[in-house]
N, C-alpha and C positions, 0 to 999 in steps of 0.2 A: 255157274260154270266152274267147273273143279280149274286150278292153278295146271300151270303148264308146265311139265316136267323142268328141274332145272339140271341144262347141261351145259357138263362139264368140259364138254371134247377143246373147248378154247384154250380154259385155264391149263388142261394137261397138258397139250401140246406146248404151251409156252415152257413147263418144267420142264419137259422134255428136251428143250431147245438146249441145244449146249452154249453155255456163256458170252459175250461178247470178248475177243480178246481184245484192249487197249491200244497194244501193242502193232494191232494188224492195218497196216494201209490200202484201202481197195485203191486197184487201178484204172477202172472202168473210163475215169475222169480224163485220168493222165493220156490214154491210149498209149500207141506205139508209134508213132509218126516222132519222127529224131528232131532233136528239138524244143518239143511241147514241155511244158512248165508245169509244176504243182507244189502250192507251199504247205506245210504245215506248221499249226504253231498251237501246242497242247502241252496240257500237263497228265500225265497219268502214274500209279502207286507203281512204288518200285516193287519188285516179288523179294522173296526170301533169297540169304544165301549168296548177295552182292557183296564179300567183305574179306579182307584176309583173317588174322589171330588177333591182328590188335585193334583195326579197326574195319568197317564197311557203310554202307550203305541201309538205316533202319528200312525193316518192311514196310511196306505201305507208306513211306515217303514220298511227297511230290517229285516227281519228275520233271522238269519242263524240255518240252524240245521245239527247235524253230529249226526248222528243217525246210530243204528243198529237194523234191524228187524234177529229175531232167530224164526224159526218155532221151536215150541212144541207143547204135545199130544195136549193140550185145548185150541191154536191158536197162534198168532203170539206176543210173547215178543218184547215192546220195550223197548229201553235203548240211553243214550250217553246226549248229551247237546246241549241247546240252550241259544243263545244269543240274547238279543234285547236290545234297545235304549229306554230308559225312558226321559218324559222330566212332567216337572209340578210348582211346585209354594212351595215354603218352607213356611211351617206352624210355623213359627216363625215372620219372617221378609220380606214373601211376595216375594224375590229374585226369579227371576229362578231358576228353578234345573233339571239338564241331567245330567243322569248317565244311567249306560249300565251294564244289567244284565247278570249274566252266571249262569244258572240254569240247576241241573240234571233231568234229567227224565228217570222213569222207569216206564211202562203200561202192563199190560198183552189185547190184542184185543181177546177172544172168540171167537169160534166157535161157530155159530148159532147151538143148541142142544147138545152141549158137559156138561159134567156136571157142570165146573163155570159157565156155562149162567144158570141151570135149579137150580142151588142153588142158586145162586144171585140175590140180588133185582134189578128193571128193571134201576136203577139208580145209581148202585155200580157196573157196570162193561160195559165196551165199545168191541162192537162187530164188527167182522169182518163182511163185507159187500161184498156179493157177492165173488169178487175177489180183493177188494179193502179194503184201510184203509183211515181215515179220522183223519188227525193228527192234525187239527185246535181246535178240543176242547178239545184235553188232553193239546199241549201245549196253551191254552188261561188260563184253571184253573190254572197251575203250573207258570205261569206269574203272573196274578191277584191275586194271594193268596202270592205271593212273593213282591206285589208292598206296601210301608209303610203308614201306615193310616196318619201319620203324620211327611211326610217329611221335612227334612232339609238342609240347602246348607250346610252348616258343623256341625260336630258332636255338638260343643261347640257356636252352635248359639245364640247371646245375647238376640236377638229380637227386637224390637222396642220401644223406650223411651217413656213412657206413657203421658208424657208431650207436646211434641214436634210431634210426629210421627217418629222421624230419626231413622235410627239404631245404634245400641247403639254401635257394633262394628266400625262403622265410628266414634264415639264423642271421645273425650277426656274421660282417666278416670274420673274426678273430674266433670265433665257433672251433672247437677241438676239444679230443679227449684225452686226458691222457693214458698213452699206451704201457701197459706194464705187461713185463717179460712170464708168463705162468711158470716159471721154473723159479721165481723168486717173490710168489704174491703169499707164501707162508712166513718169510720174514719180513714181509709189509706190514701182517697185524703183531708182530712182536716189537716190531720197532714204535706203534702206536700205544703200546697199551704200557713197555717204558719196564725196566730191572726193577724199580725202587717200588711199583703194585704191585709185582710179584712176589716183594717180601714185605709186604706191612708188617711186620712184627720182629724185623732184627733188632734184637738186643742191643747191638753196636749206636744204634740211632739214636737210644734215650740215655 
């Protein structure tokens, strides 16, 4: 008996399927009755582009979030905290710097036509979707508005000695250079090298 065509129609369809987002909460669970509880407590990869100039959030870094969604009348309340991995460049002295944020978060998600959506500007408030929520750009703004314009590897960072480039917490206290005036650094090597080598051979001397 000849073999049985092998098909494909499964496998394609699943490449077809578009992605899982992470990010996305179904609310099927939760319903809409005021009141009702749903926790969540997961970790998922940060995406790209969490970061100011000196430092953010690497991609694909752990996420953790412990969360609570609360139906109420005008949609779904979120609340609870999240935690991420910072890593970036101290604005002093150039060091590395990681450190790991724990930040709250509380969101109201609207209902599409409830009265926060129809009084709110289209940009002052995040709506429920469908049956879903989309927690990637409440917790991306509440990271990036948390991350320091001008971080440091420690509070009491010295910097780097202007002289040298080193850091000034690695030198010795008494660490200095001395400063000489460029209107006078041509008779600095006249005064080293001394009248009496410039004339090795006066007569007067022997």
């Amino acid at each position: 008996m000849p073999a049985a065509p092998h098909r494909s129609g499964a496998a394609s369809t699943d490449a077809r399927r578009p992605a899982v987002n992470p990010w996305a909460v179904e609310l099927r669970e939760l319903g809409r009755r005021a009141g009702s509880m749903q926790e969540i407590d997961r970790t998922v990869p940060a995406p790209p582009d969490w970061r100011l100039e000196l430092i953010g959030v690497p991609e694909g870094a752990p996420v953790h979030l412990r969360l609570r969604l609360e139906s109420v009348m005008e949609g779904v309340l979120v609340s609870g905290d999240v935690e991420v991995p910072v890593e970036g460049q101290c604005a002093r002295c150039l060091d590395p710097v990681r450190d790991t944020l724990e930040l709250d978060v509380q969101e109201l998600y609207a209902y599409p036509g409830s009265t926060t959506e129809a009084t709110s500007e289209e940009d002052e408030v995040r709506l429920v979707e469908g049956e879903r929520i989309d927690l990637e750009p409440m917790v991306r703004d509440t990271v990036v508005l948390a991350l320091p314009l001008s971080p440091t590897c420690t509070e009491d960072c010295a910097g780097l000695c202007s002289g040298c480039g080193q850091r000034l917490d690695d030198l010795p206290a008494d660490h200095s250079h001395e400063l000489l005036d460029p209107r006078w650094a041509g008779l600095a090597g006249f005064a080293t090298t001394g009248a009496v080598a410039d004339r090795p051979d006066d007569p007067e001397e022997n």
